[in-house]
Structure formats: structure tokens, C-alpha cells
MIKENU-9285 format. One record per residue (C-alpha): residue in one letter; x, y, z negated. Coordinates in pm, whole numbers, padded with zeros to 5 digits, always signed. Each point is the difference from the previous one (the first is absolute). Layout:
% MIKENU-9285
AXYZ/...
//
This chain:
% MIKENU-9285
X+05710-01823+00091/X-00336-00021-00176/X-00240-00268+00033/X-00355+00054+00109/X-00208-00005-00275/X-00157-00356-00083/X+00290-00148+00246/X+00278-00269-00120/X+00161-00251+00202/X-00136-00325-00100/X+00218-00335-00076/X-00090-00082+00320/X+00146+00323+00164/X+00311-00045-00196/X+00023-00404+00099/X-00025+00003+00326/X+00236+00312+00077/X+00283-00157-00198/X-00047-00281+00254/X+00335-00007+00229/X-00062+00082+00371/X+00211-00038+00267/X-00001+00087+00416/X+00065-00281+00263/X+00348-00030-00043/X-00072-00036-00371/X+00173+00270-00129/X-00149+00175-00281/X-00238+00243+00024/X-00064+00284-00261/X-00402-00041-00165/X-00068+00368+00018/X-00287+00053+00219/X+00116+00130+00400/X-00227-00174+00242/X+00152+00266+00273/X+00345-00185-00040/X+00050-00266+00191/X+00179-00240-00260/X-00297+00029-00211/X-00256-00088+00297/X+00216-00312+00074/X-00039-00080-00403/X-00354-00012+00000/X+00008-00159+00307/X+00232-00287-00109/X-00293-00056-00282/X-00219-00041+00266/X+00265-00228+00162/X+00024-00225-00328/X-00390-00080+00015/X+00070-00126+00378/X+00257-00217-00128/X-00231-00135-00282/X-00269-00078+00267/X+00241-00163+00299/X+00123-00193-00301/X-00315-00116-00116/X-00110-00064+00353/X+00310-00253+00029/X-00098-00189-00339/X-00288-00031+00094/X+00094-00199+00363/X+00235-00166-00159/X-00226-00132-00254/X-00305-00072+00272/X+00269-00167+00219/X+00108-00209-00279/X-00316-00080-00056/X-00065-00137+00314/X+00267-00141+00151/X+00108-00153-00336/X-00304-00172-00173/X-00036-00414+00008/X-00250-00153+00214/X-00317-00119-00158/X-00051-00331+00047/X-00313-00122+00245/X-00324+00036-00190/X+00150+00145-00306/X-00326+00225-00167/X+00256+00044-00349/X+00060+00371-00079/X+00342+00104+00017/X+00187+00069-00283/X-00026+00325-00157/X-00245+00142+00276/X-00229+00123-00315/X+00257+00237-00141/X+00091+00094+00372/X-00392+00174+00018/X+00011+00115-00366/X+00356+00159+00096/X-00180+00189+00332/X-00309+00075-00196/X+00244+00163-00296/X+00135+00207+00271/X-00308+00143+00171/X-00096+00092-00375/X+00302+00171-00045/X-00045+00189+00306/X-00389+00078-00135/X+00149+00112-00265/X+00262+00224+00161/X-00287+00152+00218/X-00137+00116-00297/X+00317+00192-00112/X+00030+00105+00392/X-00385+00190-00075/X+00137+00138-00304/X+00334+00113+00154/X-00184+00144+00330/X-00277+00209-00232/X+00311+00127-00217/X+00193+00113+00270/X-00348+00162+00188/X-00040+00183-00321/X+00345+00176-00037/X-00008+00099+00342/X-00322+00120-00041/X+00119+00247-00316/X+00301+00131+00203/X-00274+00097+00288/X-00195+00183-00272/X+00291+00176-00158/X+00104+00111+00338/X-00364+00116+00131/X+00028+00225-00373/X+00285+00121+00107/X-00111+00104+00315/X-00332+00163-00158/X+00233+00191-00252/X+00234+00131+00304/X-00318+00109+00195/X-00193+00166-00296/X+00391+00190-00074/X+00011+00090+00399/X-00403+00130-00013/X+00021+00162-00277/X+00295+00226+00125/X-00137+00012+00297/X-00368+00157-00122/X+00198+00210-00248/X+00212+00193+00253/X-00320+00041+00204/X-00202+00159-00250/X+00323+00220-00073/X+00069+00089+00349/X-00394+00101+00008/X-00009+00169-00290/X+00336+00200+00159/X-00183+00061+00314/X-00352+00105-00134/X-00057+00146-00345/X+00349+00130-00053/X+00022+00215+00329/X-00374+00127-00105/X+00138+00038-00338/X+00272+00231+00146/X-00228+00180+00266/X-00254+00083-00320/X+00300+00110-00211/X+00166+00228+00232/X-00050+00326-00174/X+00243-00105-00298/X+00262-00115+00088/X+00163-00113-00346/X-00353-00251-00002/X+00099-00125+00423/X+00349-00058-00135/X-00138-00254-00261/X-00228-00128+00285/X+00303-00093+00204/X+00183-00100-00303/X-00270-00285+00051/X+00039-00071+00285/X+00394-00068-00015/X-00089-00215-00262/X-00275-00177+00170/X+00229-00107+00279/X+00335-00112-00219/X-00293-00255-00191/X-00090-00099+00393/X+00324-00031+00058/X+00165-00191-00288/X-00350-00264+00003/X+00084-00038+00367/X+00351-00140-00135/X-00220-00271-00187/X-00131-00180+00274/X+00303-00235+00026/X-00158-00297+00119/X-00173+00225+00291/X+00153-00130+00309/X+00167-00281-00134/X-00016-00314+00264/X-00013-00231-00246/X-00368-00089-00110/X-00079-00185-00267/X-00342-00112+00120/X+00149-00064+00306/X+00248-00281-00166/X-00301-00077-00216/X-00172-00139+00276/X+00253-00171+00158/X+00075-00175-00344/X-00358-00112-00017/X-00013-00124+00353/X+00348-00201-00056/X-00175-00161-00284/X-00354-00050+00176/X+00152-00248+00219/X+00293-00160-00256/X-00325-00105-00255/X-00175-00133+00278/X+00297-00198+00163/X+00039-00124-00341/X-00382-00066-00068/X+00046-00206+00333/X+00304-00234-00074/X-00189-00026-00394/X-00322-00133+00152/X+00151-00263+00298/X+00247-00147-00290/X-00297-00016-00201/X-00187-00201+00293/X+00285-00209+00065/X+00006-00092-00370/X-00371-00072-00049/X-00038-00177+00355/X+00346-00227-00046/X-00130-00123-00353/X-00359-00036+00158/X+00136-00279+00249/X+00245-00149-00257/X-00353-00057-00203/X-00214-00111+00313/X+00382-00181+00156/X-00062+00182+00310/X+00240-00050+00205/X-00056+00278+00315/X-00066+00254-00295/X+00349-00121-00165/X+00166+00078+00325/X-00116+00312+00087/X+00041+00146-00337/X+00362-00148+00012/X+00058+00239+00296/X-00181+00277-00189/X+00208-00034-00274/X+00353+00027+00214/X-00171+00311+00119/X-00071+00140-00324/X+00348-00099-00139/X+00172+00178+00237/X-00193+00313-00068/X+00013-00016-00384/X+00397+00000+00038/X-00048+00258+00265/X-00187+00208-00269/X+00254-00099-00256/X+00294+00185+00178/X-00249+00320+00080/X-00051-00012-00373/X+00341-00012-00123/X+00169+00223+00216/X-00280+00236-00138/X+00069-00049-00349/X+00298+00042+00003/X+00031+00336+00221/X-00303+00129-00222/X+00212-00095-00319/X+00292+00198+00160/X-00224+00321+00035/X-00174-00021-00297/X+00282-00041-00214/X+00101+00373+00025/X-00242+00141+00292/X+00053+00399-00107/X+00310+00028+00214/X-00155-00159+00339/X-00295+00125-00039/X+00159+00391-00033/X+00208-00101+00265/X-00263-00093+00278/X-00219+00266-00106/X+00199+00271+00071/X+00105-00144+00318/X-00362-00028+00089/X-00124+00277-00098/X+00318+00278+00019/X-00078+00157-00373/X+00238+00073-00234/X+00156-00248-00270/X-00099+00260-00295/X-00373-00029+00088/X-00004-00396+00073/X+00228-00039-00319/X-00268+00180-00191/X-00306-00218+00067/X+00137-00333+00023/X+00258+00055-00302/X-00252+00253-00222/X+00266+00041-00314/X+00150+00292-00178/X+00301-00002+00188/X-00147+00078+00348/X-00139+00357+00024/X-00358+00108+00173/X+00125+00107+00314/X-00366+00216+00048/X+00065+00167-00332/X+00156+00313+00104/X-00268+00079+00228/X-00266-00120-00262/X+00104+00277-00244/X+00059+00260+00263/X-00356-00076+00161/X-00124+00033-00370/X+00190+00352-00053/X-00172+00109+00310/X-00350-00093-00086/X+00044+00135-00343/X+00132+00340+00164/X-00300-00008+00273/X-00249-00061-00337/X+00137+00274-00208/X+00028+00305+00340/X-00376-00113+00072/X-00105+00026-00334/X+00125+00406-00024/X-00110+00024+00348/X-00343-00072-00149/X-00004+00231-00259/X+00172+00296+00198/X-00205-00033+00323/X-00325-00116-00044/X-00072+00317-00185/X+00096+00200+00280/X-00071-00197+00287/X-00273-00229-00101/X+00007-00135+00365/X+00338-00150-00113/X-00200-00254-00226/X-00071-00224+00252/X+00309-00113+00113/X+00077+00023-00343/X-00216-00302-00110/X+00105-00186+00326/X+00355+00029-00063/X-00060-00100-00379/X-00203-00354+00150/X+00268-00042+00201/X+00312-00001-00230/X-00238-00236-00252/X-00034-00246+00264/X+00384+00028+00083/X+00113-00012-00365/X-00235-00345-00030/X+00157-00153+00321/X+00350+00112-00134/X-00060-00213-00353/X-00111-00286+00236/X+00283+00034+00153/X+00233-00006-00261/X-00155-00313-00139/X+00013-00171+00325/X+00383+00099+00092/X+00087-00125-00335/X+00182-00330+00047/X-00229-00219-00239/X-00253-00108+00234/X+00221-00068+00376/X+00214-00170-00264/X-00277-00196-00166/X-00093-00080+00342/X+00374-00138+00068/X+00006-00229-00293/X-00364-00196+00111/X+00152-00075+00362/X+00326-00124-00186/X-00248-00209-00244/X-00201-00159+00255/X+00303-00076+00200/X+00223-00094-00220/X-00194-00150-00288/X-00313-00185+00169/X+00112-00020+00352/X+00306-00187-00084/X-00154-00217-00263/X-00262-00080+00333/X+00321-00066+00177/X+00149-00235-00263/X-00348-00216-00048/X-00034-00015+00398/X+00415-00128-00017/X-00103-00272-00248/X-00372-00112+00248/X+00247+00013+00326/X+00291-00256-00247/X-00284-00194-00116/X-00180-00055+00321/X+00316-00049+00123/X+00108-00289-00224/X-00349-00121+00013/X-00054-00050+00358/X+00327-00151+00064/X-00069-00263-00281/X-00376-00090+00199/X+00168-00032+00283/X+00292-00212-00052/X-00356-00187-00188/X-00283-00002+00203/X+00162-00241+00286/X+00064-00268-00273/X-00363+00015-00097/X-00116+00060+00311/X+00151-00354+00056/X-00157-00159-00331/X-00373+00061+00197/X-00179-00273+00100/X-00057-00113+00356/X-00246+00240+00179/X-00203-00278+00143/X-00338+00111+00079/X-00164-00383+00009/X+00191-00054-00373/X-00190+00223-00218/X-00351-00119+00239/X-00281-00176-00192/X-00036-00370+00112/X-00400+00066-00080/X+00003+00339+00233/X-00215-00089+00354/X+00268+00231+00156/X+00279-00171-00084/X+00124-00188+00330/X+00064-00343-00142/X-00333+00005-00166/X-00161+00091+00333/X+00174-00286+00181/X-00160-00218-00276/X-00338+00137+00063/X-00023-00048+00434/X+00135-00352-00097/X-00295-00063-00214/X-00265+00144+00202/X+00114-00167+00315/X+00013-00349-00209/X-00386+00086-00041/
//
């Protein structure tokens, strides 16, 4: 099978599809691409599965660890203001982190914009697509019209004029036979006319889908963001209500980012699947959508010298015909119009007519060629394959690092929270400041000794 033009599977393509998959009861599971089966749907959902695993697991190092931390550490003694050992590199360690996970929101922008944009190319091939089926459908369509007219009108005039010779109303209906096998084979070309398959339709589903994925995305980029900024903003100011709440922001956020993770891999790896030899599903679910024939999908989304134009039979007998209809119009014009000069008329008419037809016919010959639907096949693979699965990859590697990152703060930010000093409102007081209690005791003292 022939590649689109411009379209190779990447390394990445190739990587992940050599990747062994396997159903719930682990058996093995073949990598070609068959969401419909049921052993493949339990595959992707097992990669799904794995991600849950990696969060419960982190989830239980992490209580360990806190519970540890607790229930284990050595009483300070009474009065004891000495920092604990090894508290400094216990904030550096949690401040690392959240810059780690900064930086992984960075690579989460990237990876969302990439993965906007290749969705956003397979939209536009398909709303080509759909412009080139339409202009193929009108084009027929206004063709056989003007025939059918032309049939209906000047021809039957033509005739009615002509009537007196009968060798000249012979060529006449010659004509006209030939006028309706051109209507007749064009009608033939319409073979998207019908079809319940739109491609603007699926267009604008795809572009809805996506709407909401870059915003959910957008979403989880900006509160990880805020829990970042706002957890090292009361590790600087050793807030310790601002601490909490971020903590419990950041178990939130962890559990989405490995949420996201499985979402992302399961995608991957099914998009790896299809894009590693898409021709055959893609024939396959067309034709069962859309009931036309394997010789006319084969055509457009293979385009090489060993599939036939399935249209070209009827291209070069619509040519024949307009060629005959020229050639018994032109000796039509130069054996009636002498006689019957009334005959001129819908001469000249019929002449305007079969120009306008012969121009629609080379526009449709261009268009029913199988460069441009095909062109139009290998952008949506491009944009899918190539920049929405690169997307994919760089939003895999924000969701690992967030991941790694927010388990590390939080397994961090309870044994700095604990290196804070006493919030004692009267400690940090000025012994100068009128409003400080003990000063104002001092001060009704006085004035009552006066």
C-alpha cells in the first residue's frame, strides 16, 4: 500500500507499537490497530489500569512516609529553639520539586499547543475534502442541468426549425442522443452524492472534542501552576495555613496528573497502533460508512499506478460525446443557417452551452483525479500522527513530572511545615508599640501612680 505523500511513521510510531500489550488475563494481544475488538479495548484499558496502580501506589508511600513521620520522630526536649537536623535540605528538597513541576508545566504548554495544532490540520484537511466533494457533486449537478435544458429548449426548436430536411433533423437528434449519454455518464460522477458520511460533519465534531480537551488541559496547567507558586510563596513567608491548604491542593492535583497520565498513554499507544499502517482501517470503515465501492476508496486514499481511475471510462466516453455533439453542430451550422437562418439562434445557444459543459468537464477531471482527496488524506495523517502524538508524548512527560514532583512536596512540605516557628501573635510584637498589651498594662500602672 502506498503512503500518503509527505507521511512516514516516526520513531515514535514505530516505538511505541512494538510495545507488548496484553488483555486482563494477560494474554497477549496482537499491536495491529482494532479498537472494535474487545481484547484490544481491554489492552488500552489495562494502560489506563497501570497509571491507577502508579497513583494508589504513590498514595501508600506517601502515608507511609507521613505516618512515619509522625508517629516515629523523638520528642524535642522543653524549650529546645535548635533547628533540627537536616530541616534546610528538607525545604531545598520541596522547593526542587515545585521547580521541577514549573518546569514540567512548561513542557505540559508545549505538549497541549502541539497536540491543538495537529488536530487542528486534520480538521482542515477534512473541511478540503469536503469542499472538493461538494465542488465534484455541484459541478455535475449544474452540468446535467444545463444539458437537460439545452435537451429541452434549443434542441427541440432546433428540430421544429429543421423539419423540412430531414437528413439535417437526423443530425439534430443525433445531438440530442448525445447530449443525454454526457448527462448520463456525468450523473455517474457524483459518487459522494448521497453518501451519509460528511466530512464537515466529523470535522466539527473533531474540533468540538478538542475545544474542550485544550481547555480541560489549560485548566489542570494553570491550578498546578497556582499550587506551585502559592506552596513556595508560604515556604518563603513560613505560612503555615497556606502550607496546609496547598498540601491538600497538591493531593488533588496529583491524583489528576496520574489520572491524565493513563488518558495519555492509552492514547499513544492506540494512536501508534493506527498510525503505523492506517490505509487498511481507514478503507475499511469508510466503506462501511459510506457503502461505496473498494475500487473508488482504493483510488483516492492509495493514488499509485497500480490502482485504476474508476471514473475513467466514463471520462473518455463523456469526452467522445462532446467531441461528437461539437463536430454535428458545427455542419449543422454551415448546412442550415443558409437555409433556415432562423436556425442560428439556437445555433449560438447550443454552441455557449457545450463551451460551458466542456469547461466544467476539465474541472472535473482535475478534481476526480486522486491528487488532491489524497493530498488531503496525508495532512489529517500528518497532524495526527506527527504533531498530535508528539503533543501527546510532551503532555506524558508534564503528567510523569508533575507526578514525581508533587509526590516529592508532599512527602516534604509536612517536615517543613514543622521546622516553622511558633505562630505567636505577642512574639513577633514590638515592646515599644502602645498596642501591645503588656506595654499597655505598663502605661495604666504609671498613670494611676500619678
Amino acid at each position: 500500500m502506498g503512503a500518503p505523500p509527505g507521511y512516514r511513521p516516526s520513531a515514535w510510531v514505530h516505538l511505541l507499537h512494538q510495545l507488548p500489550r496484553a488483555d486482563f488475563q494477560l494474554r497477549p494481544v496482537p499491536s495491529g490497530f482494532a479498537p472494535q475488538e474487545q481484547e484490544y479495548q481491554q489492552a488500552l484499558l489495562l494502560v489506563v489500569a497501570l497509571a491507577g496502580l502508579g497513583l494508589g501506589l504513590s498514595l501508600i508511600f506517601i502515608a507511609v512516609y507521613l505516618i512515619r513521620f509522625c508517629c516515629c520522630r523523638s520528642p524535642e526536649p522543653p524549650g529546645s529553639k535548635s533547628p533540627t537536623p537536616g530541616g534546610g535540605c528538607v525545604t531545598w528538597s520541596c522547593i526542587v520539586a515545585l521547580l521541577v513541576g514549573c518546569t514540567g508545566i512548561g513542557i505540559g504548554f508545549y505538549g497541549n499547543s502541539e497536540t491543538s495544532d495537529g488536530v487542528s490540520q486534520l480538521s482542515s484537511a477534512l473541511l478540503h475534502a469536503n469542499h472538493t466533494l461538494s465542488a465534484i457533486d455541484h459541478l455535475v449537478l449544474e452540468t446535467v442541468e444545463r444539458l437537460g435544458e439545452a435537451v429541452r429548449t434549443e434542441l427541440t426548436t432546433l428540430e421544429e426549425v429543421l423539419e423540412p430536411r430531414t437528413e439535417l433533423v437526423a443530425a439534430a437528434r443525433g445531438a440530442r442522443r448525445q447530449a443525454e449519454a454526457v448527462a448520463q455518464q456525468l450523473q455517474g460522477l457524483a459518487f459522494w452524492q448521497g453518501v451519509p458520511l460528511s466530512p464537515l460533519q466529523v470535522a466539527e465534531d473533531v474540533s468540538f472534542v478538542e475545544e474542550y480537551r485544550w481547555l480541560a488541559y489549560v485548566l489542570l496547567l494553570l491550578l498546578e501552576l497556582l499550587v506551585c507558586l502559592f506552596t513556595l510563596l508560604g515556604l518563603a513567608k513560613q505560612s503555615k495555613w497556606l502550607v496546609i491548604v496547598m498540601t491538600v491542593m497538591s493531593l488533588l492535583v496529583l491524583v489528576l496528573s496520574w489520572g491524565s497520565m493513563g488518558l495519555e498513554a492509552a492514547t499513544a499507544v492506540g494512536l501508534s497502533d493506527f498510525c503505523s499502517n492506517p490505509d487498511p482501517y481507514i478503507l475499511n470503515l469508510t466503506q462501511e460508512e459510506t457503502g461505496l465501492s473498494s475500487d473508488i476508496l482504493s483510488y483516492y486514499f492509495l493514488c499509485n499506478q497500480a490502482v485504476s481511475n474508476p471514473f475513467q471510462q466514463r471520462l473518455t466516453l463523456s469526452q467522445r460525446a462532446l467531441a461528437n455533439i461539437h463536430s454535428q453542430l458545427l455542419g449543422l451550422e454551415r448546412e442550415a443557417v443558409p437555409q433556415f437562418p432562423s436556425a442560428q439562434k439556437p445555433l449560438l445557444s447550443l454552441e455557449e452551452t457545450l463551451n460551458v459543459t466542456e469547461g466544467n468537464f476539465h474541472q472535473l477531471v482535475a478534481l476526480l483525479h486522486c491528487r488532491g482527496l489524497h493530498k488531503d488524506y496525508g495532512a489529517a495523517l500528518r497532524g495526527l500522527c506527527e504533531d498530535a502524538l508528539e503533543g501527546l508524548l510532551f503532555l506524558l512527560l508534564f503528567s510523569l513530572l508533575s507526578a514525581g514532583a508533587l509526590a516529592t512536596a508532599l512527602c516534604s512540605l509536612p517536615r517543613a511545615w514543622a521546622l516553622f516557628p511558633p505562630s505567636d501573635d505577642y512574639d513577633d510584637t514590638d515592646d515599644d508599640d502602645p498596642f501591645n498589651p503588656q506595654e499597655s498594662k505598663r502605661f495604666v500602672q504609671w498613670q494611676s501612680s500619678i
